[in-house]
C-alpha positions in Angstrom: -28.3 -40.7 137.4 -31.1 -38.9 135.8 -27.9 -36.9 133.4 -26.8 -40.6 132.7 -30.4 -41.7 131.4 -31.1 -38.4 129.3 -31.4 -39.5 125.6 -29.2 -36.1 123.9 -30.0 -35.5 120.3 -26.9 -33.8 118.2 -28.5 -31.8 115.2 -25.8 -31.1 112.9 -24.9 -27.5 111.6 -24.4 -26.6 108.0 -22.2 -27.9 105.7 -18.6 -26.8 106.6 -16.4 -24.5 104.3 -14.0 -26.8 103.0 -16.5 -28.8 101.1 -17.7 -25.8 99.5 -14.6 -24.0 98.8 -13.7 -27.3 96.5 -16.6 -27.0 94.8 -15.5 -23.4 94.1 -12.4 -24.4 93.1 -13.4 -27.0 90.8 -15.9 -24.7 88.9 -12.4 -22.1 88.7 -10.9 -24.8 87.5 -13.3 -26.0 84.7 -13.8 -22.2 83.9 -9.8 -21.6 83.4 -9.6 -24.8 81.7 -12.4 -23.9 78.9 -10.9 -20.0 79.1 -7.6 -21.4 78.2 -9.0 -23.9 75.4 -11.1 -21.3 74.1 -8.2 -18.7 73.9 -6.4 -21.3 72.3 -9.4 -22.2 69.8 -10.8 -18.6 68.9 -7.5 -17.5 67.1 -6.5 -20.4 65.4 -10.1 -20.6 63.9 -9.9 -16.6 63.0 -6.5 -17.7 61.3 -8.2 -20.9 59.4 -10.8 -18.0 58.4 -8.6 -15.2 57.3 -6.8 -18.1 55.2 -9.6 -19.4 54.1 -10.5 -15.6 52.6 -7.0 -15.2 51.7 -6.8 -18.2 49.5 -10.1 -17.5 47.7 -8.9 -13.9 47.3 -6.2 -15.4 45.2 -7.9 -17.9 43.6 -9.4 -14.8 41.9 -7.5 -13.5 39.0 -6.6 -9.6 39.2 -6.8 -7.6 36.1 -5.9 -4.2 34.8 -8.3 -2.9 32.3 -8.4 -0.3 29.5 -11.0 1.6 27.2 -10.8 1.4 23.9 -9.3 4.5 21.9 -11.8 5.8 19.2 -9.6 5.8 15.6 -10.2 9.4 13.8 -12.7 10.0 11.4 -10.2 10.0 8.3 -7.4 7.6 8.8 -4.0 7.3 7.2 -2.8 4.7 5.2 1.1 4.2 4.8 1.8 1.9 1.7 5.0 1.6 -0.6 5.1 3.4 -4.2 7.5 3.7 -6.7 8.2 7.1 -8.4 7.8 7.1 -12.3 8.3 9.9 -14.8 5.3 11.6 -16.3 6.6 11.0 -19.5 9.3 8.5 -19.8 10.5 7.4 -23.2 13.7 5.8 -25.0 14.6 7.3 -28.7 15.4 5.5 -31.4 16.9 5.9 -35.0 14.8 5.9 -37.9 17.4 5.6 -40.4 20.9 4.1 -40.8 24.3 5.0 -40.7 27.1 6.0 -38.4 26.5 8.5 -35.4 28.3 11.9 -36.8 27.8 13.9 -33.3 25.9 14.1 -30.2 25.5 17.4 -28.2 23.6 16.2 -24.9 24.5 13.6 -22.1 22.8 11.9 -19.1 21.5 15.0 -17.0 20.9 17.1 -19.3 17.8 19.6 -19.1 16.7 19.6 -22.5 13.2 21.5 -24.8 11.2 19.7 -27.0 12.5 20.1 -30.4 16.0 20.1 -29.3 18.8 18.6 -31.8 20.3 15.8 -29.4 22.7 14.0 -32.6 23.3 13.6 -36.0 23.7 10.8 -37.9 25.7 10.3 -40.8 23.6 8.1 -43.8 25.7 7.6 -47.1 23.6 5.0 -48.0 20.1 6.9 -47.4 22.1 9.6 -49.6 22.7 7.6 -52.7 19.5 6.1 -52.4 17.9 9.4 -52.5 20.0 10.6 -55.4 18.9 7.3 -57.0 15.2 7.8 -56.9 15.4 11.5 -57.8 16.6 10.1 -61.4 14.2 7.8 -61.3 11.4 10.4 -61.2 12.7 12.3 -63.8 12.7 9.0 -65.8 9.3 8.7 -65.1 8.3 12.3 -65.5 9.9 12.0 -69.0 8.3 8.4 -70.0 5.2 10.0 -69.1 5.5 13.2 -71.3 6.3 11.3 -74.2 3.0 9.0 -73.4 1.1 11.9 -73.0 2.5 13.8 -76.5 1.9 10.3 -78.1 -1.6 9.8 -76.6 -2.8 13.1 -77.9 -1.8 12.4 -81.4 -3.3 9.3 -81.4 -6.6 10.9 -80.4 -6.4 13.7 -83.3 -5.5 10.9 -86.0 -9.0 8.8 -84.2 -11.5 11.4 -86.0 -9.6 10.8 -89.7 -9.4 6.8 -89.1 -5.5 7.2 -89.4 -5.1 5.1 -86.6 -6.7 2.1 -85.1 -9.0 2.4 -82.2 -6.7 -0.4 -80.7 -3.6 2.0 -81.1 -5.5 4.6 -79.7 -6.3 2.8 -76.4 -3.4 1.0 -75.7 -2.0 4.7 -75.6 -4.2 6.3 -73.3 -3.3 2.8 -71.1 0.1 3.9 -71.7 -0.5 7.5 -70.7 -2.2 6.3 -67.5 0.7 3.7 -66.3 3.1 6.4 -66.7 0.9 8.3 -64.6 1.0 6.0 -62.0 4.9 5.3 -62.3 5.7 8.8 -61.6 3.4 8.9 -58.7 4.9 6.0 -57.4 8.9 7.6 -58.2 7.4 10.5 -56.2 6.2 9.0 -53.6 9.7 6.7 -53.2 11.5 10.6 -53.1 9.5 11.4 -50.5 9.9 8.5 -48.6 13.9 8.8 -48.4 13.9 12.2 -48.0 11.9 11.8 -44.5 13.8 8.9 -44.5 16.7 11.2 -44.3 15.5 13.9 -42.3 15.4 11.0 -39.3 19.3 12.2 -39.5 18.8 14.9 -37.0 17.8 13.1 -33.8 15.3 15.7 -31.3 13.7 16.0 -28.3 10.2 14.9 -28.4 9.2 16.8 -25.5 10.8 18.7 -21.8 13.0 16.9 -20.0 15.6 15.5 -18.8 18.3 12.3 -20.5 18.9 9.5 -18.2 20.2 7.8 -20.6 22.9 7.6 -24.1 23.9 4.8 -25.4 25.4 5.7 -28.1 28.6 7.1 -29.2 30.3 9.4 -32.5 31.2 6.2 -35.0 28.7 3.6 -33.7 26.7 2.5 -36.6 23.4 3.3 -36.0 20.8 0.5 -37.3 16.7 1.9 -37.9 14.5 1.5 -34.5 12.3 -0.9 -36.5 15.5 -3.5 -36.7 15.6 -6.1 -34.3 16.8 -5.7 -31.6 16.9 -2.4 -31.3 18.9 0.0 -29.6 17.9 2.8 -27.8 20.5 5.9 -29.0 19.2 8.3 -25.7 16.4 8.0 -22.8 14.2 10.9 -21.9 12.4 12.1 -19.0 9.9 14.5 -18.3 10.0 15.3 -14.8 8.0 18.3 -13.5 5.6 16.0 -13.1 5.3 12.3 -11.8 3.8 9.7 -11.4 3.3 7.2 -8.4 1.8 3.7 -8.7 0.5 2.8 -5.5 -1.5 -1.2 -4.6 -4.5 -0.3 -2.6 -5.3 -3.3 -0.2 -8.8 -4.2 -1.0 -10.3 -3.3 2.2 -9.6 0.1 1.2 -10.2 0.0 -2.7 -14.0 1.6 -2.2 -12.9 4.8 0.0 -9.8 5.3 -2.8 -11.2 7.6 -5.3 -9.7 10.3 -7.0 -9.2 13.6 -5.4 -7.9 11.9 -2.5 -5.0 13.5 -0.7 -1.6 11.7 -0.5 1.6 12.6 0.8 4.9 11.1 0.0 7.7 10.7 2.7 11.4 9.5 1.7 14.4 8.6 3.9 16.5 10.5 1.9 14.2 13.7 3.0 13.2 13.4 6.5 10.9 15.2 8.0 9.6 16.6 4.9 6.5 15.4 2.9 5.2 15.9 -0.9 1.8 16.7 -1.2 0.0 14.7 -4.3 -3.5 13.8 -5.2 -4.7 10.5 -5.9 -6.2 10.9 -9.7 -6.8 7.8 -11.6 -7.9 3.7 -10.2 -7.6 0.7 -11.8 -11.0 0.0 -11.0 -10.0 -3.6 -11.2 -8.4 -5.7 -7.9 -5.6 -7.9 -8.6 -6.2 -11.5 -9.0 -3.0 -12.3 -7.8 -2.3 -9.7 -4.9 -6.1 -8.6 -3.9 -5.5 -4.8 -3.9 -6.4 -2.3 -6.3 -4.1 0.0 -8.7 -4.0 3.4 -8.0 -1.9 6.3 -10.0 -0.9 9.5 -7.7 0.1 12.6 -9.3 2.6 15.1 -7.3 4.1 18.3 -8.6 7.9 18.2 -9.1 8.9 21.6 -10.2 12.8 21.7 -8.2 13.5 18.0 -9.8 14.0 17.0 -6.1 12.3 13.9 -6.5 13.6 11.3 -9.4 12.1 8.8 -11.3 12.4 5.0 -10.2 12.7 6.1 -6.4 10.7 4.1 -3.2 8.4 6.4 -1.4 5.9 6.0 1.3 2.7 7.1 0.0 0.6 8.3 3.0 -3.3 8.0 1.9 -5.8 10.0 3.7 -8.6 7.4 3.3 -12.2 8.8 5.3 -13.4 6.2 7.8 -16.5 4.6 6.3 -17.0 3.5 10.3 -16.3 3.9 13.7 -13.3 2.2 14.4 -11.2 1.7 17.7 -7.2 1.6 18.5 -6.0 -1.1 21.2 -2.8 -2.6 22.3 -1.7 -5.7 20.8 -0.8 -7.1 24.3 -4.8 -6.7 24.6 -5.9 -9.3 22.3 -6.2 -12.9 22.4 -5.1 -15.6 20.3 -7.1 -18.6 20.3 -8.7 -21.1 18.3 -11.8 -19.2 17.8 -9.7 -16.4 16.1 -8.7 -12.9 17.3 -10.7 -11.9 20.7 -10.8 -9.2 23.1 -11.7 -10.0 26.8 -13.7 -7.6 28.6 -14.6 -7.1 32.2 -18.7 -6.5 33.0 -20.6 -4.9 35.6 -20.5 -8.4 37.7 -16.8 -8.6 37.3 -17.3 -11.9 34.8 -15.1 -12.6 32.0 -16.3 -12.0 28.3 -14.8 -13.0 25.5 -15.5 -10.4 22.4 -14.9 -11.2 18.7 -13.0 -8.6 17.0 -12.3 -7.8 13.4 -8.6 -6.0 13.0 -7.7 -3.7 10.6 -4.9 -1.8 10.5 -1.2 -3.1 12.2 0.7 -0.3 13.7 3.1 -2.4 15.5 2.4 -2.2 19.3 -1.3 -0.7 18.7 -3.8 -2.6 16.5 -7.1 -1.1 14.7 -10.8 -2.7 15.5 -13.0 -2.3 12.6 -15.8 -4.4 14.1 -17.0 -5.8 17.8 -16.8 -3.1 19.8 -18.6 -0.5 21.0 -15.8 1.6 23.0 -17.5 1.4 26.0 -15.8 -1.6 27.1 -12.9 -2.8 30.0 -10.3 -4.6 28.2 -8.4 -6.5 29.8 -4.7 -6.0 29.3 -2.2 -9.1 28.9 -5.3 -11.4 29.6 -4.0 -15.3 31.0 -4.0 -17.9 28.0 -6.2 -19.7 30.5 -8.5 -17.0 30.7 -12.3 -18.2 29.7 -16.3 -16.5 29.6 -17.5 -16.2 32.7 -14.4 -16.6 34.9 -14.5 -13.7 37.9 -11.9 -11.8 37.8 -11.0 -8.6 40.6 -9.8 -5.3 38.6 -6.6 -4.0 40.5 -6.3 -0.7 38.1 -8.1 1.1 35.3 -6.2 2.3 32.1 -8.6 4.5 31.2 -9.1 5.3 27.3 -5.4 4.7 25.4 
């Protein structure tokens, strides 16, 4: 009975390992969970990030770049001449008549003072003849004035004469004076007249021209028009007119060295000397006329021929070469776009000189320290970052 009326008291144990073990689970669980999210997460962010870098890498323009070539202290100027003879000149008859010969044609090397034709003047002749008897004429009219005037003179002392009769034959005396002179001086004339017969050289050289032929009548030079009968050359020498743009007209002064270059000789070139300016620009063109002289003792070169005439003109200036696919083209004019020390876009004014196809000369705004860009974007503007890829170097 007494087991019966015991009050027991059951104090419970600690908490048992399935409750526990859930609770383990669930943190797994959550862990697992976030593990997988976060594996998930992590490398799409690192791929949002590397685009992310990616695109603003390309949102950067890339560039090559190039330094400027220095141009050399005397530069050379190509420009188109034309050959001349030193001495060119066309010949003309002096008298008339028919051509009785010729003795030289085109080509001919002739000397100064050579006979080169003949003319026959029948005409000149009997005009000659002519006033040979009028000088005697006169030389007889005025030694009968002169016999007469110096009797008058003796009779003036015994007053057998008038003093009128005595002076009107000393005026007598005197304009037979003056008629003779005159009938001498009309000789002389046609027999100069006639010595214009014999046609010569006037100097050394060659004929490039006759025009002219044994029976063609032959009319003076001074007629109108006249005819040229041959055309001389003197060609040991020449001449070569050159236009001298005006950016170059101070720095061409005689004693300047110039060589000529033709197609029909290549390879070779003709050493001449600049001599004589203009010392006047054309109105019309802007350059400046300039005479070359060059030797020409084998006749290789011929009047009337196109040369290049290569100038050897001193740079007044540092100058620089660059690539025409460097430059831009904009509204501002010609510009050069060079890379700083922050990688930043500048836009450089230039002033060109010189066009040598794929190369251009600088004569102003730079320094030739300077990355230039090469084929720079139309878009391209101060102040734009750009990434250099490759240096050029100096060109």
């Amino acid at each position: 009975m007494a087991e019966q009326g015991t009050t027991g008291t059951h104090t419970p144990g600690p908490a048992s390992g399935p409750s526990r073990r859930g609770i383990w689970i669930a943190l797994l669980g959550l862990a697992v969970v976030a593990g997988v999210v976060i594996a998930g997460i992590v490398p799409r962010m690192r791929t949002t990030a590397a685009l992310k870098t990616e695109t603003n890498n390309l949102a950067v323009p890339t560039v090559s770049v190039i330094r400027p070539k220095r141009g050399t202290p005397q530069q050379e100027v190509i420009l188109p001449g034309n050959i001349q003879a030193f001495t060119d000149s066309p010949i003309y008859a002096r008298t008339n008549g028919y051509l009785k010969a010729w003795y030289t044609d085109i080509g001919a090397h002739v000397k100064k003072g050579q006979l080169l034709a003949e003319i026959d003047t029948p005409e000149v002749d009997q005009q000659l003849q002519q006033a040979r008897a009028d000088l005697n004429t006169s030389q007889a009219n005025l030694n009968l004035s002169q016999i007469t005037t110096q009797r008058y003179e003796a009779l003036k002392d015994t007053d057998s004469v008038a003093k009128q009769d005595v002076d009107n034959a000393a005026g007598d005396f005197q304009a037979k004076k003056a008629m003779l002179q005159s009938a001498q001086h009309n000789v002389q004339r046609l027999e100069e007249l006639l010595s214009f017969r014999k046609i010569y050289a006037p100097f050394d050289g060659i004929i490039t021209a006759r025009n002219t032929d044994v029976g063609y009548l032959i009319d003076s030079g001074s007629s109108t028009p006249a005819k040229e009968l041959f055309h001389i050359a003197a060609i040991q020498r020449l001449r070569v007119y050159v236009n001298v743009p005006q950016i170059y007209s101070r720095a061409a002064k005689p004693g300047l060295t110039a060589d000529l270059t033709l197609a029909e000789f290549p390879g070779r070139r003709f050493q001449g000397t600049l001599v004589r300016t203009a010392n006047s620009i054309d109105l019309a063109s802007r350059t400046l006329l300039v005479e070359v002289d060059v030797n020409n003792p084998g006749g290789e070169l011929l009047p009337g021929a196109y040369t290049e005439v290569h100038l050897k003109i001193p740079e007044g200036a540092s100058t620089f070469i660059l690539p025409v696919n460097a430059l831009v083209f904009q509204s501002q004019g010609l510009q050069a776009a060079q890379v700083d020390s922050n990688n930043h876009v500048v836009l450089l004014p230039v002033t060109p000189g010189r066009d040598f196809g794929t190369e251009i000369e600088i004569v102003a705004g730079l320094t030739g320290q300077e990355n230039i860009i090469i084929n720079p974007p139309d878009s391209l503007i101060s102040g734009e970052t750009v990434r250099i890829v490759s240096t050029g170097g100096s060109q």
